[in-house]
Backbone as CSV, one residue per row, in Angstrom:
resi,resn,N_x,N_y,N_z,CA_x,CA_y,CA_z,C_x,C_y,C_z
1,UNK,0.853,-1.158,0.000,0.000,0.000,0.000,0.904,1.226,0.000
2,UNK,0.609,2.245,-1.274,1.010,3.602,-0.899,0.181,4.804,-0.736
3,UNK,0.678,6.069,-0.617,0.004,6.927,-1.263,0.594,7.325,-2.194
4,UNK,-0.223,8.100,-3.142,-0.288,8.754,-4.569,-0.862,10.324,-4.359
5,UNK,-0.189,11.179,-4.768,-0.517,12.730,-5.177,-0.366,12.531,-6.941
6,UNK,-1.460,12.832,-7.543,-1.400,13.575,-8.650,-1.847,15.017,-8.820
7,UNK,-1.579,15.540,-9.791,-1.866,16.951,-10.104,-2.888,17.129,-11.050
8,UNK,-3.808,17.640,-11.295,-4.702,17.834,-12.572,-4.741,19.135,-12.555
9,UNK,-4.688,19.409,-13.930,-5.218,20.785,-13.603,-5.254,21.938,-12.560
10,UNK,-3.809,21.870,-11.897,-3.556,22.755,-10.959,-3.910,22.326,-9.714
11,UNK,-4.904,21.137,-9.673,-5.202,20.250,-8.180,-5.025,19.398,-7.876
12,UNK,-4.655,19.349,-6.423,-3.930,17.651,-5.891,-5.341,17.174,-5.956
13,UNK,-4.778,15.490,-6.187,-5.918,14.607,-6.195,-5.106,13.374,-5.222
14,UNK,-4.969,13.109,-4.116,-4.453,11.970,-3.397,-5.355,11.026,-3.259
15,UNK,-4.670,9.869,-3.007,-5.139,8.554,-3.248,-3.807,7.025,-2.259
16,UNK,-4.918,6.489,-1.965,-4.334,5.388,-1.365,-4.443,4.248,-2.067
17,UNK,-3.537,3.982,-2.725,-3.123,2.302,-3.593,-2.927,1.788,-3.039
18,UNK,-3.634,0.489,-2.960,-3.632,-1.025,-2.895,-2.809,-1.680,-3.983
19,UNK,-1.582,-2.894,-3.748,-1.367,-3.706,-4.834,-2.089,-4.135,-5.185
20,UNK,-2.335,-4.909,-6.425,-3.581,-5.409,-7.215,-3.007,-6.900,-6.599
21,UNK,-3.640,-7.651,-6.129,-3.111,-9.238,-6.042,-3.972,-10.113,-6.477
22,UNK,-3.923,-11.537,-6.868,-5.246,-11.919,-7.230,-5.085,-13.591,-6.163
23,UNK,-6.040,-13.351,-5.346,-6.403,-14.905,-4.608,-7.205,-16.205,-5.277
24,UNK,-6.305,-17.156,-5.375,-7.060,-18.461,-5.765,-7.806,-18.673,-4.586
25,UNK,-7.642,-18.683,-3.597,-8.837,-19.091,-2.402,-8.999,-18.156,-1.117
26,UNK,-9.872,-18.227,-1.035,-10.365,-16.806,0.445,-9.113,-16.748,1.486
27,UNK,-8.754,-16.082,2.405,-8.398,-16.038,3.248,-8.460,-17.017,4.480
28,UNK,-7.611,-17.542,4.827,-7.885,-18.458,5.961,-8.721,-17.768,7.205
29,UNK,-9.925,-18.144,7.698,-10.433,-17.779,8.712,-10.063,-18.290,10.302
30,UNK,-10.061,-17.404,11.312,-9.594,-17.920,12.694,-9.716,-18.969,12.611
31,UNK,-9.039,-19.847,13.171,-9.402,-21.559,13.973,-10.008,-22.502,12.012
32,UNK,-9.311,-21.710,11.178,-10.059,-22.619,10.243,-10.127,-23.753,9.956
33,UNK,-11.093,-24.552,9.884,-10.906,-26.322,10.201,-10.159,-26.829,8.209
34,UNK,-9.796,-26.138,7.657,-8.729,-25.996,6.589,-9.602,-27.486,5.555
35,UNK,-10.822,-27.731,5.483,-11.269,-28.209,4.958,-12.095,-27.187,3.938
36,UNK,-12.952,-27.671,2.980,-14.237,-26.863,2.036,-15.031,-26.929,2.823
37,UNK,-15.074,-25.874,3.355,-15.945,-24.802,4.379,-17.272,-24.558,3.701
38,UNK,-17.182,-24.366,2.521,-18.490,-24.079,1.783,-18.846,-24.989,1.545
39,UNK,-18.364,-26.219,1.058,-19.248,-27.233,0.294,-19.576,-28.417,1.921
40,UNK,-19.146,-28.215,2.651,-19.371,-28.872,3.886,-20.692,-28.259,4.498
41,UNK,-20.887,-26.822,4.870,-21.676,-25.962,5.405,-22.689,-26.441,4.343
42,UNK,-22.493,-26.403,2.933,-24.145,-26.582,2.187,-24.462,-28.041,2.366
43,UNK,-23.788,-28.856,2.424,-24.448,-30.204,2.388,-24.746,-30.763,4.270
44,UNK,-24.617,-29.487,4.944,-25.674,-30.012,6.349,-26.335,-28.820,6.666
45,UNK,-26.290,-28.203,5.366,-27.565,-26.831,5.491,-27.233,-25.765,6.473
46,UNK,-26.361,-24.962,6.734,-25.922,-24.206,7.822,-25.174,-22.868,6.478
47,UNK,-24.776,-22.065,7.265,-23.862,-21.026,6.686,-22.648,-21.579,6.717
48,UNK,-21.505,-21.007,5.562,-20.348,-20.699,5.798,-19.610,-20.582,7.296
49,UNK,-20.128,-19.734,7.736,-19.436,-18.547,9.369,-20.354,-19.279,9.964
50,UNK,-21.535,-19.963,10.211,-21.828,-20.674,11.237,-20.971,-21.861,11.088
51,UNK,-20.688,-22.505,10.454,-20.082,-24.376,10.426,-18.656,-23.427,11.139
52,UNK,-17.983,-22.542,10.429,-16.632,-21.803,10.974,-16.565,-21.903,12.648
53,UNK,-17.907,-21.038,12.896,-17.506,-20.792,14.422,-17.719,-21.770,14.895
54,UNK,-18.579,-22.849,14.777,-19.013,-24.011,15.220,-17.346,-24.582,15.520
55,UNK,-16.477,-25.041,14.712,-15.618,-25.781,14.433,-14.672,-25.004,15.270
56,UNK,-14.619,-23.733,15.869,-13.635,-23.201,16.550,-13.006,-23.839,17.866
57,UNK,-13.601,-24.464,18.462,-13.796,-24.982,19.345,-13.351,-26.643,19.707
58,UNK,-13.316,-27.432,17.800,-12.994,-28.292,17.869,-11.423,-28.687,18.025
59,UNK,-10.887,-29.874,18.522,-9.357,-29.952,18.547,-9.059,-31.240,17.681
60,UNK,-8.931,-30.892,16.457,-8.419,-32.143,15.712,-6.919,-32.977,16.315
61,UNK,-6.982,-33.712,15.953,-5.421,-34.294,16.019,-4.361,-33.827,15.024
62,UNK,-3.310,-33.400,15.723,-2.286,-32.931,14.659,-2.074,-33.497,13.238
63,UNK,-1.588,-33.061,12.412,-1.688,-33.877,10.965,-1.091,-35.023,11.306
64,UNK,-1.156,-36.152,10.503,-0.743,-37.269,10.413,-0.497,-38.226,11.615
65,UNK,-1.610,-37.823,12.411,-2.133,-38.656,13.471,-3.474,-38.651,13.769
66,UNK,-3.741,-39.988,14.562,-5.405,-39.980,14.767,-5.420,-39.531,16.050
67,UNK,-6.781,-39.032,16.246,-7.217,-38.462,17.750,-7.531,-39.792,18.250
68,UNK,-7.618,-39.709,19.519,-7.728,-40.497,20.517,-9.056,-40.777,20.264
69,UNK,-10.032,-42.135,20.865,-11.534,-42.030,21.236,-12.011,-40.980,21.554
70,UNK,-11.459,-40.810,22.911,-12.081,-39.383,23.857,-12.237,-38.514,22.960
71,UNK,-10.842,-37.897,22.452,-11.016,-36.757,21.899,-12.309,-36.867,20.602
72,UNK,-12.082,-37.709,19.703,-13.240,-38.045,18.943,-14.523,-37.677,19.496
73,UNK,-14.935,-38.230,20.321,-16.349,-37.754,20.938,-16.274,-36.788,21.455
74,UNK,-15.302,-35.787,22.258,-15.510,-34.490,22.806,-15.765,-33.716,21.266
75,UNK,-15.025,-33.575,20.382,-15.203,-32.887,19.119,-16.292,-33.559,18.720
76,UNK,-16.567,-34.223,18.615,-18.241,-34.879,18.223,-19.339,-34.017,19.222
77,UNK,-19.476,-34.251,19.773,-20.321,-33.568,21.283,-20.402,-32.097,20.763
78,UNK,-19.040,-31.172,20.585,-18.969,-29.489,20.548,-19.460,-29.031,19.477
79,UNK,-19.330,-29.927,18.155,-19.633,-29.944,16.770,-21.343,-30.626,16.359
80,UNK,-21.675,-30.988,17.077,-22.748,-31.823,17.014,-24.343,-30.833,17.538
81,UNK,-23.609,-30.705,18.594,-24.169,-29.616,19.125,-24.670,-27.988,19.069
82,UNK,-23.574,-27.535,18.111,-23.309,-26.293,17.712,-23.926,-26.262,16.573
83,UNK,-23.825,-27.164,15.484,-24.544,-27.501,14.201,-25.889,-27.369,14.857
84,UNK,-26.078,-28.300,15.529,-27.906,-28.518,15.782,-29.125,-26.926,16.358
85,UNK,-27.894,-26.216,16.716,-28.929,-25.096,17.011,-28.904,-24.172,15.509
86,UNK,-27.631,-24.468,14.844,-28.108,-23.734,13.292,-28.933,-24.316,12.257
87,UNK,-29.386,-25.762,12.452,-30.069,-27.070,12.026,-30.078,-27.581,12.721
88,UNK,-31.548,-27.906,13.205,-31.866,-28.980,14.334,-32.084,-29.984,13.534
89,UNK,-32.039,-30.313,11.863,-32.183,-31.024,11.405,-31.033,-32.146,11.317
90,UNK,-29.586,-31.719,11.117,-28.472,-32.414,11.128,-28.895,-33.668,12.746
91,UNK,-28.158,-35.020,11.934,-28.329,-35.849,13.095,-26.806,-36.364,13.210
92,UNK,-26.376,-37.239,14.247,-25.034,-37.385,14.296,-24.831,-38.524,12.505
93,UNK,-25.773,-39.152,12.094,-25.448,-39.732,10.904,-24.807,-39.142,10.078
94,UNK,-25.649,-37.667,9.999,-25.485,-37.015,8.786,-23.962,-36.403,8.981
95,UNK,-23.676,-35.983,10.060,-22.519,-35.017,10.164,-21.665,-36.229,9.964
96,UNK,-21.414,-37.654,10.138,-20.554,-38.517,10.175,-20.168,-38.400,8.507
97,UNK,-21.223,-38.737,7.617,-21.441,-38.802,6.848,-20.865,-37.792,5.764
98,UNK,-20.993,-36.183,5.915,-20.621,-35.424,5.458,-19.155,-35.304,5.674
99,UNK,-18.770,-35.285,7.182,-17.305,-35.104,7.533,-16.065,-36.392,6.866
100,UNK,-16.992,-37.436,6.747,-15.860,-38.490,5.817,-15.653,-37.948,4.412
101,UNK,-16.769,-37.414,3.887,-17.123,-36.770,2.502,-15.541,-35.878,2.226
102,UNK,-15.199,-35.389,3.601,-14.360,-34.197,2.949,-12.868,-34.297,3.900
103,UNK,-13.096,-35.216,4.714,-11.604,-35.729,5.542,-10.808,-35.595,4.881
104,UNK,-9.628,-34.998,4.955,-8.052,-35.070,4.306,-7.759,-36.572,4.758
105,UNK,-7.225,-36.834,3.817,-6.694,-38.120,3.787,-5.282,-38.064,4.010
């Protein structure tokens, strides 16, 4: 980012430039669960920023390890839960169901 003074016609005209950049994909959001956020959120009917904040809360297992049982069901429980007041329709099937859909492998 700069600023810019030009002159026209005897008058400043200032201006704040932005580089032009171009993004292949949005911005990472806080706590982002780094999966398709959108195509996850539409197929259990919720928003974008609701499934987001929902998931803030969850604690995956570091990459290239599995979570424990426990932990499995505590993130089941926070996620399960949080979904259901933005869709009381989602059941634990469905979220099982969707979340294998889009698991990093």
């Amino acid at each position: 980012m700069f600023f810019a003074v030009r002159w026209v016609s005897g008058t400043a005209f200032a201006a704040i430039v932005l580089p032009s950049v171009a993004f292949a994909d949005p911005p990472l959001l806080k706590n982002d669960p780094k999966r398709p956020v959108a195509q996850i959120a539409r197929d259990l009917g919720v928003q974008p920023q609701q499934f987001t904040a929902c998931f803030e809360n969850v604690r995956p297992a570091s990459q290239g390890t599995q979570p424990t049982a426990e932990r499995q069901h505590a993130n089941k429980a926070v996620l399960l839960g949080c979904l259901q007041k933005a869709n009381p329709e989602i059941t634990n099937e469905k979220l099982d169901t969707v979340m294998d859909r889009y698991r990093p492998r």
